[in-house]
N, C-alpha and C positions, 0 to 999 in steps of 0.2 A: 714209421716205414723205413726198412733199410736200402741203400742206395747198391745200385748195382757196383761189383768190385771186379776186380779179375782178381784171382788169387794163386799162388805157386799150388799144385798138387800135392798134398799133401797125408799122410793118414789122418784127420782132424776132419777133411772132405770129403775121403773115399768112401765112406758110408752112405753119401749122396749119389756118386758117379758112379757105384755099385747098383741104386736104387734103379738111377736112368737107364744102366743098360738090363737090368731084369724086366724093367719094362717094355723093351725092345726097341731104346734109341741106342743108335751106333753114331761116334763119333768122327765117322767117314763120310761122307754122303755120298762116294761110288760106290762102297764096299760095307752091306751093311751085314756082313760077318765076320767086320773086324767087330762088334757088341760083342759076341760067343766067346771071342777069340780073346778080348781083353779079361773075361769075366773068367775064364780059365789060366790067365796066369796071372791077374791077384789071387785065387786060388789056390795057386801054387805056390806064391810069393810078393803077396801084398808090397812089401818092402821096395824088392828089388821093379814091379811093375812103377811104383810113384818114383821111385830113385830114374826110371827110363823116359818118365817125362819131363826131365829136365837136363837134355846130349848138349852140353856147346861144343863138344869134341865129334861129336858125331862118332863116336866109338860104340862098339857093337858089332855085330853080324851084319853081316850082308841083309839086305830086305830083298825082300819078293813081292815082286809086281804082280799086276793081275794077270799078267799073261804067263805067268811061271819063269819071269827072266830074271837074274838075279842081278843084282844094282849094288854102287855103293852107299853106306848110309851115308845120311846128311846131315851136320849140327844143326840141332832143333830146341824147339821147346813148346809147351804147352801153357796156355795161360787158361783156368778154369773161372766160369762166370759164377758169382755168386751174391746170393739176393736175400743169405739167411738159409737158403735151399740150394742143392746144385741147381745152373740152370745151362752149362753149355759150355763150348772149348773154342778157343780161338789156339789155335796154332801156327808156329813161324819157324820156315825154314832157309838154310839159308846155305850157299859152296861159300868155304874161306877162300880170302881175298878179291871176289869180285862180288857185281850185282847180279851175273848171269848165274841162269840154274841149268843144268842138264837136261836133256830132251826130254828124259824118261819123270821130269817134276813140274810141274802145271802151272804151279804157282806158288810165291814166295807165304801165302797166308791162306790157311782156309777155316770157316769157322762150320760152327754146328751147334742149334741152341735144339733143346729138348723139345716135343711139341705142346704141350702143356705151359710153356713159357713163349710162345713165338706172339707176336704180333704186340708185342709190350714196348718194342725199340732196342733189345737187348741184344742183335748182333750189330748196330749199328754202336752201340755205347761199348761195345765189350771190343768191339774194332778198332775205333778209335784210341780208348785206353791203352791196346797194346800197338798201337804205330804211335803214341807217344815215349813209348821205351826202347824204339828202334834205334840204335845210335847214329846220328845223323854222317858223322864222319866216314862212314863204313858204308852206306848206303844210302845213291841218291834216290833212289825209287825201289817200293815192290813191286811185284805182280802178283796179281788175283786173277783166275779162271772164272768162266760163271757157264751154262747150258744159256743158249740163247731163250729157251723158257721159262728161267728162272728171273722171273722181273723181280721178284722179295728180293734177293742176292745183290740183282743188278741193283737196286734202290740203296742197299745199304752201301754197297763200294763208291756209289755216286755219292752218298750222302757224306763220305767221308775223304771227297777227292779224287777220287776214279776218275779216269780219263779211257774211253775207248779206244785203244791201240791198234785192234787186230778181231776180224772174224776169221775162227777157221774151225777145223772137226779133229775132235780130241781122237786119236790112236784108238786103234778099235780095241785095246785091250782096256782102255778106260771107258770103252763105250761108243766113241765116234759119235757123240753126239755134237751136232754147228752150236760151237762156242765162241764164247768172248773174251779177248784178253784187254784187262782193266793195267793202267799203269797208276799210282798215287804216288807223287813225286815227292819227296821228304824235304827238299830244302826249302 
């Protein structure tokens, strides 16, 4: 049995992360036409889509929010779950030089395991893995968002140190749904 890993994006994996969004999981859990959206520009450019999952500069274009606002980007990165098979993304972002993020970014971490792979403990292990490669001097806490419906979510941020900080309703361009903001404190 292979053990779960997170792994850098890769061409080696994208034959999996391909597989997940033709089956119709999106790596967003607001915006699930960002699936379409990714599978058209590995299309375009396999290379440069895996070369864009891994920004510590945060260079690039501007993004576009849901509401059609335009924002600056953020260094980021992507950490993909893998079990032998794709099975999910755990994602970190982050503004240079502090802990705060910009109004228009929810949260320091969001993940998204495929649903064919969910209820195995795999965004709980794939979370952990990657806030153990958070460097601790840079940053004494993340923050994670959750839908206050989403008890799976809340379970895995708990499981992995969550502290409930904050109820409040995400911006209607993210939905406006009553949410939760989790703090996991690094030191």
């Amino acid at each position: 049995m292979i053990e779960l890993q997170v792994v850098w994006p890769s061409n080696e994996y994208l034959p999996g992360y391909i597989d997940a969004l033709e089956r119709g999981w999106s790596p967003d859990n607001l915006r699930p036409e960002v699936g379409p959206e990714h599978l058209a520009k590995i299309r375009a450019d396999a290379g440069a889509f895996v070369a864009q999952r891994i920004n510590r500069d945060g260079a690039g274009a501007p993004i576009t929010l849901p509401d059609g606002t335009i924002a600056p980007r953020l260094p980021s990165y992507d950490r993909w779950l893998w079990d032998g098979e794709f099975c999910g993304v755990v994602g970190f972002r982050w503004q240079a030089g502090t802990n705060e993020l910009p109004p228009y970014v929810l949260g320091h971490i969001g993940f998204a395991v495929v649903p064919w792979k969910r209820r195995r403990g795999y965004a709980t292990t794939g979370l952990r893995l990657v806030l153990a490669e958070i460097p601790r001097d840079q940053f004494k806490y993340v923050e994670l968002t959750t839908d206050v419906s989403n008890v799976g979510s809340q379970r895995v941020i708990e499981a992995n140190g969550g502290v409930r900080v904050e109820t409040f309703f995400k911006p209607a361009a993210y939905g406006g749904a009553e949410s939760y903001r989790y703090r996991i404190y690094l030191e």
